[in-house]
Steps between C-alpha positions, in 0.01 A plus 500: 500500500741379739339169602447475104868513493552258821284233328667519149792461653425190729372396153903558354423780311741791635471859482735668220662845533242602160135534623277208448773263396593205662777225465321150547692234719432187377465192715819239433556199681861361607611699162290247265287702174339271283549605090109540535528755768792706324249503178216676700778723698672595135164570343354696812856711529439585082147635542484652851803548600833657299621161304759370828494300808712582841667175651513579863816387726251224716388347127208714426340638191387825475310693202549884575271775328195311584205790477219520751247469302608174332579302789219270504560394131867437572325250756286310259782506229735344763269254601444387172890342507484391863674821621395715779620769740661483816487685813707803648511643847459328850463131387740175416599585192640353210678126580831470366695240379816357260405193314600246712572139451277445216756690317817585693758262559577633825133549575469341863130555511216504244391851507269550250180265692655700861416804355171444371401332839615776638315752276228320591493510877626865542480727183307821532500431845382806740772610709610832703824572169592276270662182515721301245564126483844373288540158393881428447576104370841487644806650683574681171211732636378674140192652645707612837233353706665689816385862390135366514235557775508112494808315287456141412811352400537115386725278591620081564514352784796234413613139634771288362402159348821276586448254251456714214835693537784440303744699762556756183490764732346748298211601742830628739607703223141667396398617868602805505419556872766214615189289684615196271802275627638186382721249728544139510219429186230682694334818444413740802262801463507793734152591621601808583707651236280328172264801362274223326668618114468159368861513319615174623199293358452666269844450335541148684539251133325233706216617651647432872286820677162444611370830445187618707391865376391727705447922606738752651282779680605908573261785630483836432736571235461860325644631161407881462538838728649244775680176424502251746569076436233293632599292809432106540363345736421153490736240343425288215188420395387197306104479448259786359228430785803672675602754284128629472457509891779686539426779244122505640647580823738777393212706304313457811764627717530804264101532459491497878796741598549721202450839517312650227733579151813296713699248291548165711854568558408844685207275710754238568758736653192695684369211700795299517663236331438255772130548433511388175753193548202390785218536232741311231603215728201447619386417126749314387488300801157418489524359175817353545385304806163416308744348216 
């Protein structure tokens, strides 16, 4: 019965402390339910289940009191409103992700199409423990991208149109991390202290920021018995042929050096971070150099 068990629960049905029930984890992208899919979920969670849904902390669904001997039904009743389940144990799980630019006027990034592509490139995923990808839009960092196996946080890469500026000054005002100055009718931007927020063109009333968006990567965050913040590693990015190349590598690195049931912040610290900046660099450099 225990395989039985191990392939239910790959299958996101998980073991319940009452025999033969199960609580079904339903798969969610970047946080988005259609009103079709919430139908099938209500009606399945009425007849099978006890009339109520969980919402999970990473954006899930999940209909407890799910018995044994219904759980192919609950399948084909799901299906029917484009619902399905999602996966458990040693695989990417769900992607998460806060709505983005299509909605949020601080959204940096749209994160709604990043997490799909990347539902569809990694989800379900075999690996040696789980592994969780955050999509954040901005600085304001909603879905705390940093506590994830692999955080994705957007971000704008600004320049300063001189003909559009009015000298108003307000961009100076709205950084918040003092990279913005102002002498002699010219704006200067400090590489090194802007954190790619977007404040100054976004509140600019002339449009005088060229705004390129972009990704801000960090590896091997972890949220639970240990709590560590995911560490960056490469600067900005600005293209997904990029971004993809560089996640590729990094579930490599962990399928290759991971230690059975070991999160990637326990394989990172194992091998050696200098391992894993190699593998990372030599991504994004690839690409980079092939751009």
């Amino acid at each position: 019965m225990a395989n039985d068990y191990a392939t239910l629960k790959k299958g996101g049905f998980m073991k319940q402390r009452q025999k033969n029930l199960f609580s079904l984890r339903l798969a969610v992208i970047g946080g988005q339910v259609t009103t079709e899919q919430l139908v099938a979920i209500t009606e399945v969670a009425n007849e099978f289940g006890q009339g109520y849904i969980h919402l999970t902390s990473r954006q899930g669904i999940e209909i407890p009191y799910i018995k044994l001997e219904d759980i192919d039904k609950v399948k084909e009743a799901l299906a029917k409103g484009g619902a399905k389940p999602g996966v458990c144990g040693p695989r990417v799980r769900t992607i998460t992700a806060c709505q983005g630019s299509s909605v949020c006027p601080n959204g940096c990034i749209e994160t709604e199409e990043l997490a799909k592509e990347l539902n569809d490139r990694y989800f379900g995923q075999e690996l040696p423990h789980k592994f969780k990808f955050g999509v954040t839009g901005c600085q304001n960092n909603c879905l705390k991208a940093e506590e994830n196996d692999l955080g994705i946080k957007g971000g704008l890469k600004v320049s300063w149109i001189p003909e559009k500026c009015i000298s108003c000054k307000l961009c100076v005002k709205l950084c918040r991390e003092g990279a913005i100055t102002f002498s002699d009718g010219t704006v200067s931007i400090d590489r090194d202290k802007c954190n790619y927020c977007g404040r100054c063109a976004f509140g600019c009333p002339t449009d005088a920021y060229k705004t390129t968006p972009g990704y801000l990567l960090s590896f091997g965050g972890l949220f639970g018995n240990a709590i560590s913040k995911g560490v960056t590693i490469v600067p900005f990015i600005e293209d997904k042929e990029t971004l993809f190349a560089v996640c590729d590598a990094a579930l490599e690195f962990f399928k290759e050096n991971a230690n059975p049931s070991e999160r990637f912040k326990f394989t990172i610290d194992r091998v050696g971070r200098d391992k894993l900046d190699e593998a990372i660099w030599k991504a994004y450099n690839k690409t980079d150099t092939e751009n």
